[in-house]
C-alpha positions as CSV (number, residue, x, y, z in Angstrom):
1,X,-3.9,71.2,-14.3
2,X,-3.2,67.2,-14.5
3,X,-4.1,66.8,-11.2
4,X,-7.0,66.3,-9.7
5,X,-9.9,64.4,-8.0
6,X,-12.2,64.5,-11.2
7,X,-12.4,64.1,-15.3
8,X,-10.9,67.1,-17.1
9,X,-13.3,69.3,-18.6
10,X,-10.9,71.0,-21.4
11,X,-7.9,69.8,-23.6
12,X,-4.9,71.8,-22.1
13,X,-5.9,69.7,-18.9
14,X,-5.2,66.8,-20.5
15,X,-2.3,64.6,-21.0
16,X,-1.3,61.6,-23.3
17,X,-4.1,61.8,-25.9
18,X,-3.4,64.1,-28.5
19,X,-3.8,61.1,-30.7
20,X,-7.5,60.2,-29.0
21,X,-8.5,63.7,-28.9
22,X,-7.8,64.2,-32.7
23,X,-9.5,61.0,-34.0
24,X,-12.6,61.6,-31.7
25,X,-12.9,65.0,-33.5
26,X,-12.3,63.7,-37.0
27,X,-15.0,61.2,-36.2
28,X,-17.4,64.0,-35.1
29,X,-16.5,65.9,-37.6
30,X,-16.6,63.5,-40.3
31,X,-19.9,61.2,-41.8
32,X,-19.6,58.8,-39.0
33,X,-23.3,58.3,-37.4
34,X,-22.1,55.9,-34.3
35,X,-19.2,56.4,-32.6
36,X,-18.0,54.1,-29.3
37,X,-15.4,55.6,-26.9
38,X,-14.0,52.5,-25.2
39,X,-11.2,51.7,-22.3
40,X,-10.6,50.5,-18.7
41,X,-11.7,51.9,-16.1
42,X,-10.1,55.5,-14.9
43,X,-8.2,55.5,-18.4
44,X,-9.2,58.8,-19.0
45,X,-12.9,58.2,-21.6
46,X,-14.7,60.6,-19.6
47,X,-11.9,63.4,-19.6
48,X,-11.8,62.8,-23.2
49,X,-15.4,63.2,-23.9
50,X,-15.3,66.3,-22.0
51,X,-12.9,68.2,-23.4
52,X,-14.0,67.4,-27.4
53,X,-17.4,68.2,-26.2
54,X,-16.2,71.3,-24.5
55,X,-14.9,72.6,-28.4
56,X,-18.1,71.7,-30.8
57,X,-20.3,74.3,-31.8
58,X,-24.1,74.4,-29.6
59,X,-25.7,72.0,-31.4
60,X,-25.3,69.3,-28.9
61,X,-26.2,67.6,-25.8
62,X,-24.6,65.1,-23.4
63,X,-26.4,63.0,-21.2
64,X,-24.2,60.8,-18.6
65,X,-26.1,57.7,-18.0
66,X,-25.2,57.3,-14.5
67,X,-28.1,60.1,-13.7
68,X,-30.7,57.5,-14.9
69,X,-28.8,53.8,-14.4
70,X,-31.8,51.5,-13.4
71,X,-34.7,53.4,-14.4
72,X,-37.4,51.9,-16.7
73,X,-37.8,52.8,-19.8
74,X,-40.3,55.1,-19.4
75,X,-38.4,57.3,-17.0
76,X,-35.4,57.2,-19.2
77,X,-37.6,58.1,-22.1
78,X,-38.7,61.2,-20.1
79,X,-34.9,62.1,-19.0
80,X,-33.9,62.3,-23.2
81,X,-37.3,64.2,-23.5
82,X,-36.3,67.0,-21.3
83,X,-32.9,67.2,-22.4
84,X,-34.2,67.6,-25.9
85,X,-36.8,70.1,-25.0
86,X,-34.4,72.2,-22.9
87,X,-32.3,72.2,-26.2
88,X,-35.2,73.0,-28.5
89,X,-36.3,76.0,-26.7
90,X,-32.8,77.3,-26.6
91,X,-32.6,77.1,-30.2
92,X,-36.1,78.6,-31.1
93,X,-36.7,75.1,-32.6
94,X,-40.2,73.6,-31.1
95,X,-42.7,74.5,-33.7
96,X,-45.7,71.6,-34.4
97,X,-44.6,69.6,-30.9
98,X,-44.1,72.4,-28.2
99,X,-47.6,71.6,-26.6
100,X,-46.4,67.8,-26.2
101,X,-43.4,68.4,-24.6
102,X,-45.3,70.5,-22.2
103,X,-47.1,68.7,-21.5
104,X,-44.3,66.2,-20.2
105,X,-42.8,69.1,-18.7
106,X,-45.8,69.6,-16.9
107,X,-45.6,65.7,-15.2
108,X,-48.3,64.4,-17.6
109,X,-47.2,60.6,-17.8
110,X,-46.7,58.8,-21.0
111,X,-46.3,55.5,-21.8
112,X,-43.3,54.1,-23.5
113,X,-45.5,53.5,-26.6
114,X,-46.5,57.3,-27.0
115,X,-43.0,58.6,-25.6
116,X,-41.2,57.1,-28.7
117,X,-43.1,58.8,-31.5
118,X,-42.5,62.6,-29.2
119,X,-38.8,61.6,-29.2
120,X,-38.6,60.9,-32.5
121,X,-40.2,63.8,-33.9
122,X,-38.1,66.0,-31.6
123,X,-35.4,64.8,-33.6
124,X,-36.7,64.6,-36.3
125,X,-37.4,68.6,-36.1
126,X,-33.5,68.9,-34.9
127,X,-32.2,66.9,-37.4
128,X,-33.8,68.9,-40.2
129,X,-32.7,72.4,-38.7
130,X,-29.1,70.9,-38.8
131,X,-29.8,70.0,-42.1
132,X,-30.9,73.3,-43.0
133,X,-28.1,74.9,-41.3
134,X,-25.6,71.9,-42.9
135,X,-24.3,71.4,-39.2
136,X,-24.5,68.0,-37.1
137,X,-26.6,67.4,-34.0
138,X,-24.0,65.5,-31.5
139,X,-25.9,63.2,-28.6
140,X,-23.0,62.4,-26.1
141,X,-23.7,59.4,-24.0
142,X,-21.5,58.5,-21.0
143,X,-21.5,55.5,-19.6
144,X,-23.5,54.2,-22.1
145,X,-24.3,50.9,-20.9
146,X,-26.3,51.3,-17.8
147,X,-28.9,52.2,-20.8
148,X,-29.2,48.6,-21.8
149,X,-31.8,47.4,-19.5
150,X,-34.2,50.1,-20.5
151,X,-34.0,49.1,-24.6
152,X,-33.3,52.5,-25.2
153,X,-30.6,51.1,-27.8
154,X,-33.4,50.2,-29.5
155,X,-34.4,53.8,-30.2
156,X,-30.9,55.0,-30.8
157,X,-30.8,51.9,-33.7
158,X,-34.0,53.9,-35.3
159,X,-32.2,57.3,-34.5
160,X,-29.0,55.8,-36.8
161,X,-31.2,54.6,-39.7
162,X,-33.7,57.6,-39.8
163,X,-31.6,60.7,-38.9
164,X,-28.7,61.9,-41.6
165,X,-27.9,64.7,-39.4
166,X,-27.7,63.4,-35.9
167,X,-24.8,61.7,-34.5
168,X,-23.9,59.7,-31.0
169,X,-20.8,59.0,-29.5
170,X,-21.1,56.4,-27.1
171,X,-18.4,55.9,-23.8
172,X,-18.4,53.3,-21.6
173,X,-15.8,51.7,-18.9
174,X,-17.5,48.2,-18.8
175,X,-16.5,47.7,-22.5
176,X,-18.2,43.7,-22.6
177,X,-21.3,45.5,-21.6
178,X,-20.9,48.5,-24.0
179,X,-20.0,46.5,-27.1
180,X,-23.1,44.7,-26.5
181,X,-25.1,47.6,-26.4
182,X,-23.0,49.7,-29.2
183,X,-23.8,46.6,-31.6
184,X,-20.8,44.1,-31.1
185,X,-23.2,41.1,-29.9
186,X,-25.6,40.3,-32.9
187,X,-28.6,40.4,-30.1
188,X,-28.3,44.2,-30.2
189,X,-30.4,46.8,-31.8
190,X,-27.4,48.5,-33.0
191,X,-26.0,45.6,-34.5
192,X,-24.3,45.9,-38.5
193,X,-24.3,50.0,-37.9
194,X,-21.2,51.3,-39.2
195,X,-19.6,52.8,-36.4
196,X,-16.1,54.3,-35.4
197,X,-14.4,53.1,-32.5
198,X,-12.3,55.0,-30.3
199,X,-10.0,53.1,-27.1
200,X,-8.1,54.8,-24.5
201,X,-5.1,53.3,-22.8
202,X,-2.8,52.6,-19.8
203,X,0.2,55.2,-19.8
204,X,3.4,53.5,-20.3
205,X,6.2,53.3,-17.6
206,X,7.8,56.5,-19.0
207,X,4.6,58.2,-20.3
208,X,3.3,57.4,-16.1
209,X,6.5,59.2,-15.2
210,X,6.0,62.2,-17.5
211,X,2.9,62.8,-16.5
212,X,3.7,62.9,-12.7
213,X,6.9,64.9,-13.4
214,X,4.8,67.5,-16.0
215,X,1.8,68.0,-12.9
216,X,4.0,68.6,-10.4
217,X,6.1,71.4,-12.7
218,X,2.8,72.7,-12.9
219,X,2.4,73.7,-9.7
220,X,5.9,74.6,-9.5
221,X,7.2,71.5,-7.0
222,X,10.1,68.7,-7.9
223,X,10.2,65.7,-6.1
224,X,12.5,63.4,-5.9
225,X,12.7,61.2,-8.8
226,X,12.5,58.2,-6.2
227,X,9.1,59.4,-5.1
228,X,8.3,59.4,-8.5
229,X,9.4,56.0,-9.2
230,X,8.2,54.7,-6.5
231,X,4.6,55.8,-6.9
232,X,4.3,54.6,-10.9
233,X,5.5,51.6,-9.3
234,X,3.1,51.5,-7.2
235,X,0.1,52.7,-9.2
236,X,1.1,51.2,-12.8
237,X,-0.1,53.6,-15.8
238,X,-4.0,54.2,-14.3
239,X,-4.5,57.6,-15.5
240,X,-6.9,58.1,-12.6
241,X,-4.8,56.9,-9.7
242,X,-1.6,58.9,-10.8
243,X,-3.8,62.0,-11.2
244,X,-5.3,61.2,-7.5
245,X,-1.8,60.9,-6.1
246,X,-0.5,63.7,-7.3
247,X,-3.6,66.1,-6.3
248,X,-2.8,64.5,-2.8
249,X,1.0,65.1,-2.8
250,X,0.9,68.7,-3.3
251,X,-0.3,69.3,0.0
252,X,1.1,66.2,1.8
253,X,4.1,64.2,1.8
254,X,5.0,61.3,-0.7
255,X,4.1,58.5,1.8
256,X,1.0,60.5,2.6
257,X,-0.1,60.7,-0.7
258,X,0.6,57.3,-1.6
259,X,-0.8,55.7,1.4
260,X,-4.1,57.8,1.1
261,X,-4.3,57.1,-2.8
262,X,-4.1,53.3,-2.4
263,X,-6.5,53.6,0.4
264,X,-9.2,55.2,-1.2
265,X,-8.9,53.7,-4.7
266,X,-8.4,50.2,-2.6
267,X,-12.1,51.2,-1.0
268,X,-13.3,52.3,-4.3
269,X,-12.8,49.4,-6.4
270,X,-14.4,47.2,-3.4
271,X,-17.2,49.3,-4.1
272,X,-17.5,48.9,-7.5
273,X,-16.6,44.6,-7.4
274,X,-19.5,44.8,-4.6
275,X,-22.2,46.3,-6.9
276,X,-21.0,43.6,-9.4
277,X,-21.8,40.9,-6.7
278,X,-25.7,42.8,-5.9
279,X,-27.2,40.5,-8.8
280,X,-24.7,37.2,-8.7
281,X,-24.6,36.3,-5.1
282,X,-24.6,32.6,-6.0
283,X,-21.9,32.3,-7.8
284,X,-20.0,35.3,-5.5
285,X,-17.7,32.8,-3.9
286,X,-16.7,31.5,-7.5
287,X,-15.9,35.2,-9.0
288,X,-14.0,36.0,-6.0
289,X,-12.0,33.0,-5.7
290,X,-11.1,33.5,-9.7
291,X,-10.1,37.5,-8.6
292,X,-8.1,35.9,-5.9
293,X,-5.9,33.4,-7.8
294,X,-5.2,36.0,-11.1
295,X,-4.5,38.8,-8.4
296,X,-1.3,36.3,-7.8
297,X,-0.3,36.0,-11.1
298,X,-1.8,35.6,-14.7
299,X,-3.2,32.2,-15.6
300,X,-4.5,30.0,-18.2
301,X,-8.0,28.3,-18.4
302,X,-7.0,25.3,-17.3
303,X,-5.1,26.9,-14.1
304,X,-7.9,28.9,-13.4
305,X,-10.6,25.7,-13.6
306,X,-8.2,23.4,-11.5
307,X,-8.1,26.8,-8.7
308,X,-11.4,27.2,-8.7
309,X,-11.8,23.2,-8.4
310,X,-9.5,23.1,-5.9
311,X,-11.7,25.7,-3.8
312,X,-15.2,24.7,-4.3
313,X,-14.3,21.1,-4.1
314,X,-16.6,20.1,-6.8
315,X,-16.1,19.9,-10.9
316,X,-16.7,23.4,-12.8
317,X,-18.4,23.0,-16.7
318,X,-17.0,24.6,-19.3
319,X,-20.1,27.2,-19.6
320,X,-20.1,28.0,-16.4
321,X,-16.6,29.3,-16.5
322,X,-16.4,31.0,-19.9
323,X,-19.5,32.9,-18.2
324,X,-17.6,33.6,-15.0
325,X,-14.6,34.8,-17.0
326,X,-16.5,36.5,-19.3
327,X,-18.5,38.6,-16.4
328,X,-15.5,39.8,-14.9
329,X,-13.9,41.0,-18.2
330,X,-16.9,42.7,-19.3
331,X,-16.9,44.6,-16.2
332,X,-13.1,45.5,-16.7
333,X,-11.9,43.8,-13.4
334,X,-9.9,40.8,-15.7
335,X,-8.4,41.2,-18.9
336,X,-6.8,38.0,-21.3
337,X,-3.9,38.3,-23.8
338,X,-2.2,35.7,-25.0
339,X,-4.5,32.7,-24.1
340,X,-4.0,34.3,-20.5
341,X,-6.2,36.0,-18.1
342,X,-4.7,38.7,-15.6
343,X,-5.3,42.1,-13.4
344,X,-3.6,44.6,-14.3
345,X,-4.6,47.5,-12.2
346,X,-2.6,47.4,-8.6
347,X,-5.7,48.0,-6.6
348,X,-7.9,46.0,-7.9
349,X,-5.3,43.4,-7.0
350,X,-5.0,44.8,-3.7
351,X,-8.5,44.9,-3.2
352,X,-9.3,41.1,-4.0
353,X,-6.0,39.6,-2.5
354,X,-6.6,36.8,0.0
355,X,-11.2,36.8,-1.4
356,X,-11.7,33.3,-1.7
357,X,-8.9,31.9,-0.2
């Protein structure tokens, strides 16, 4: 079904990325060691990963970051560990370092210094049996940049150069702060690694209205077309926002669903521009006052410094706002084309209207 609350787990649930789904298999399938899944947020990278995932053969194992966002690095060390070891055991594969990993297993603590050389010769021993068995190891990693403050792209720079037969696929929604860690920004570990990159998309104005009229054949309803209209309208081509409406209009009414939908995704994205806020109080009335004035209307870098002039009452360097502007793109709230920065997701709009003001 198209609709629902959550990412598709499997390809006939998805729609609008036949093209995606192919070239992330081809890049699995193919001699590509690094591979970044990209895209806004709720544009579907999650649903993606899934259902590829869902199709390869066992030798794989996918790990969504969220599970271990602000751990250390020795904790995160200790999460890939135990995902490995699981995986080992299941494929008979442990040999020389079974009493090791049992010993983590066990809660004996290890430093980061004596964690790296277990990880790595867990895959080392992987790698080699895919070698033997001339199959690929696949690491899926969602959400891939919550790793960053743990270094562990460090380790998966090593894992690229060392390991012939092992593969990641990296997916992220903050794309400034995964292209960092997948080796855009020439700080990064993974920095000069070939890699293969992957971006999902918006749905078009008719592609939005296909996939509303297509999930609601499914479960054998037809609305009004001015329902339908009405709620791409409202919604624009978020992949996650249609798919919430229409899970919520199958058992309520149009307004209902519409209401309820930009309610909760209105509460969500406050959520997420909140935890964005948790480390930049100091400058929060400058980022909101920027949401604030784009949520009007897209604007150039001058319109934006004389706005944010304007409300601070003071002068604004040109630093400090390329780094304002460059926070809130990174994070996906802002996006610039055509030497112009905009929002193009209704709710966020909705969320920020009126912040700063």
């Amino acid at each position: 079904m198209y609709f629902g609350v959550g990412p598709k787990e499997h390809k006939k649930d998805l729609y609008g990325f036949d093209r995606e789904y192919a070239e992330l298999c081809e890049a699995v399938s193919s001699q590509n060691r690094l591979i970044i899944v990209r895209g806004l947020r709720r544009t579907g990278k999650t649903s993606l990963l899934n259902s590829v995932y869902a199709n390869l053969p066992p030798s794989k194992i996918f790990i969504d970051a969220r599970e271990i966002s602000g751990k250390g690095s020795s904790e995160v060390y200790s999460h890939f560990i135990t995902r490995l070891s699981a995986y080992m055991r299941s494929r008979n594969i442990l040999h020389n370092i079974a009493g090791a990993i049992s010993s983590v297993e066990l809660g004996v603590k290890l430093s980061v210094q004596r964690q790296t050389p277990l990880l790595s010769a867990m895959l080392s021993e992987i790698d080699a049996q895919a070698g033997k068995e001339k199959k690929t190891f696949c690491i899926f990693i969602d959400e891939a940049q919550m790793l960053k403050q743990s270094g562990f792209d460090a380790f998966l720079a090593f894992a690229y150069d060392r390991f012939k037969n092992t593969k990641t696929v990296l997916a992220g929604s903050e794309i400034g702060l995964l292209d960092e860690f997948a080796g855009e920004s020439s700080r990064s570990p993974l920095y000069g690694r070939v890699k293969k990159t992957i971006t999902t998309r918006k749905f078009a104005r008719e592609a939005s209205l296909d996939f509303l009229r297509r999930g609601f054949a499914q479960a054998g309803k037809k609305p009004a077309e001015a329902q339908v209209e009405e709620a791409v309208d409202s919604l624009d081509g978020t992949a996650g926002w249609l798919s919430m409406y229409g899970f919520y209009a199958l058992s309520e009414s149009h307004a209902s669903a519409l209401a309820k939908t930009r309610r909760e995704g209105t509460k969500i994205v406050k959520e997420e521009i909140n935890a964005f806020m948790v480390q930049r109080r100091v400058a929060e009335r400058q980022y909101l006052a920027i949401l604030s004035a784009l949520a009007t209307e897209p604007l150039a870098w001058s319109k934006i410094r004389n706005y944010l002039e304007i409300r601070l009452g003071r002068g604004v360097s040109d630093s400090r706002l390329f780094a304002y502007l460059s926070a809130l793109e990174s994070y996906g709230f802002i996006e610039k084309d055509g030497g112009r920065y905009f929002i193009s997701d209704p709710l966020i709009k909705e969320a920020v209207g009126g912040s700063g003001r």
